[in-house]
C-alpha positions as CSV (number, residue, x, y, z in Angstrom):
1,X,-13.6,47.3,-60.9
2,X,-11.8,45.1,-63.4
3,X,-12.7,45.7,-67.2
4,X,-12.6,42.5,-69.2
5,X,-13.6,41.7,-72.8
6,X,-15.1,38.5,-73.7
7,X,-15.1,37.7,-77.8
8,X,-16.7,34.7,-78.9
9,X,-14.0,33.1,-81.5
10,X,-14.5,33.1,-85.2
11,X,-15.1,29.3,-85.1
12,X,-18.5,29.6,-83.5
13,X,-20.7,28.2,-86.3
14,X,-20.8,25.0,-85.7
15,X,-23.1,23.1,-88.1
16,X,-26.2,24.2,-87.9
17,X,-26.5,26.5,-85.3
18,X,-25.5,30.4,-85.3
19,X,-24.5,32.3,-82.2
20,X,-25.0,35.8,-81.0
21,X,-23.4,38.1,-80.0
22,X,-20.4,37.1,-81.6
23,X,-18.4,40.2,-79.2
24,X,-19.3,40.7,-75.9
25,X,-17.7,43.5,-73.1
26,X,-18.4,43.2,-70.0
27,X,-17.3,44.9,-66.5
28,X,-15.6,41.9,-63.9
29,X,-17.8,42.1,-60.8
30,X,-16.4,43.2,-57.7
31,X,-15.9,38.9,-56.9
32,X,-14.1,38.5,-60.3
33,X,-16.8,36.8,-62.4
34,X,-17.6,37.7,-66.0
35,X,-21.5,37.0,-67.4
36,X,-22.9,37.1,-70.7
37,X,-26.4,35.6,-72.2
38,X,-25.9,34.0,-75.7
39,X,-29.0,33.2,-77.9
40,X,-28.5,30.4,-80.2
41,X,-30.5,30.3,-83.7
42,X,-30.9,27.8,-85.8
43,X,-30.6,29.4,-89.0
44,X,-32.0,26.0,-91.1
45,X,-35.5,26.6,-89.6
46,X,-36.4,23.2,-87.8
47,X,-37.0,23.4,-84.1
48,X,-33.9,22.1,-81.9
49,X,-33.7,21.8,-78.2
50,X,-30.6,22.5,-75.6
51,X,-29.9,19.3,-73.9
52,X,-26.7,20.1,-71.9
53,X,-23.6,22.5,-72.0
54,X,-20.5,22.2,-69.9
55,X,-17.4,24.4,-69.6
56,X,-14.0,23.9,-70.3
57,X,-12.9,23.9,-67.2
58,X,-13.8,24.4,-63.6
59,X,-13.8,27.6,-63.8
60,X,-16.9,27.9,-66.1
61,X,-20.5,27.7,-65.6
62,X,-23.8,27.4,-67.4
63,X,-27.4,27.0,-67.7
64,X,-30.0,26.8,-70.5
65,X,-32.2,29.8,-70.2
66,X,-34.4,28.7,-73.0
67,X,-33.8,25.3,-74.8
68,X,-35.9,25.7,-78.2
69,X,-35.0,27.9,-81.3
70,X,-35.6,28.2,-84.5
71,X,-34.8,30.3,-87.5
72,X,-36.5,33.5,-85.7
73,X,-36.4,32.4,-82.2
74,X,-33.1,31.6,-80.1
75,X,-32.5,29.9,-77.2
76,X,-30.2,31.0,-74.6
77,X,-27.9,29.9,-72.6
78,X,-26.0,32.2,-69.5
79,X,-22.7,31.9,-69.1
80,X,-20.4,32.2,-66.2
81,X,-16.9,32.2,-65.5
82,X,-14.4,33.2,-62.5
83,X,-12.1,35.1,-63.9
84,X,-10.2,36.0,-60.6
85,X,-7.3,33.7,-61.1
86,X,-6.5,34.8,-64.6
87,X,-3.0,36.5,-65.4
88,X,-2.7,35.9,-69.0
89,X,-3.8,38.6,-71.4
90,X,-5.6,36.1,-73.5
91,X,-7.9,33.2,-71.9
92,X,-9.4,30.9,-73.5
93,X,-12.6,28.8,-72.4
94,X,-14.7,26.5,-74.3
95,X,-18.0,25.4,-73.6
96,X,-19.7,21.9,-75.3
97,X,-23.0,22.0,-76.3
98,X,-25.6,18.9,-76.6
99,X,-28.6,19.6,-78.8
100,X,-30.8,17.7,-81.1
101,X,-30.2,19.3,-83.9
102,X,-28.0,17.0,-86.9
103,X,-24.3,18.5,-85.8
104,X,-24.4,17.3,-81.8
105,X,-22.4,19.0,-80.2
106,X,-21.8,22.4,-81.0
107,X,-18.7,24.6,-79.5
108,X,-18.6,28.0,-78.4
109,X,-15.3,29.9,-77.2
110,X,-14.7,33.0,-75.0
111,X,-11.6,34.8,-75.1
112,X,-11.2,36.8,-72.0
113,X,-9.0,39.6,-71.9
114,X,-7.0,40.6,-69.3
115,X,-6.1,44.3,-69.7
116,X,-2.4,45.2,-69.1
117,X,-3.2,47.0,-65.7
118,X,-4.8,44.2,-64.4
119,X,-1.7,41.4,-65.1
120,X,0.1,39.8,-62.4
């Protein structure tokens, strides 16, 4: 088993929603994908919905778990990526996110790290 750590970049705050966690480490699965669960807040208060979010590249996946927040209550959204085909110690994947709230869309990174061991 592959150790990877996935950090959500510092330029997560998009507008006006806030993401959590902002570090995530997670264990690659014996087929090479990493998976987190994000909850999105929207620190103003008003009540936005989760349209659509795409990855970066082909190599990313996600769904909406739960489209509403609010100032207490987040969505969230799962995120997948096949990591498998990664050499680089640092990778970077992006993911778009449609909403209703006033900012549309809102950006979230992942960093994946490769750890020296596991570079081709």
């Amino acid at each position: 088993m592959s150790v990877f750590a996935v950090r959500a970049g510092e330029q997560q705050r998009d507008g006006t929603l806030r993401f959590d966690p902002p570090v995530v480490s997670v264990v690659r699965d014996s087929t090479g994908y990493v998976q987190a669960m994000v909850r999105v807040y929207n620190p103003a208060g008003d009540t936005i919905r989760l349209t659509n979010i795409k990855g970066s590249c082909g190599c990313a996946n996600a769904s909406v778990q739960r489209p509403m927040m609010h100032d207490s209550t987040p969505a969230r959204i799962y995120l997948a990526i096949n990591a498998k085909h990664f050499t680089d110690s640092l990778n970077y994947v992006d993911y778009t996110i449609d909403h209703t709230g006033s900012s549309t869309p809102a950006t979230y990174r992942v960093v994946v790290r490769l750890p020296k061991e596991q570079r081709k």
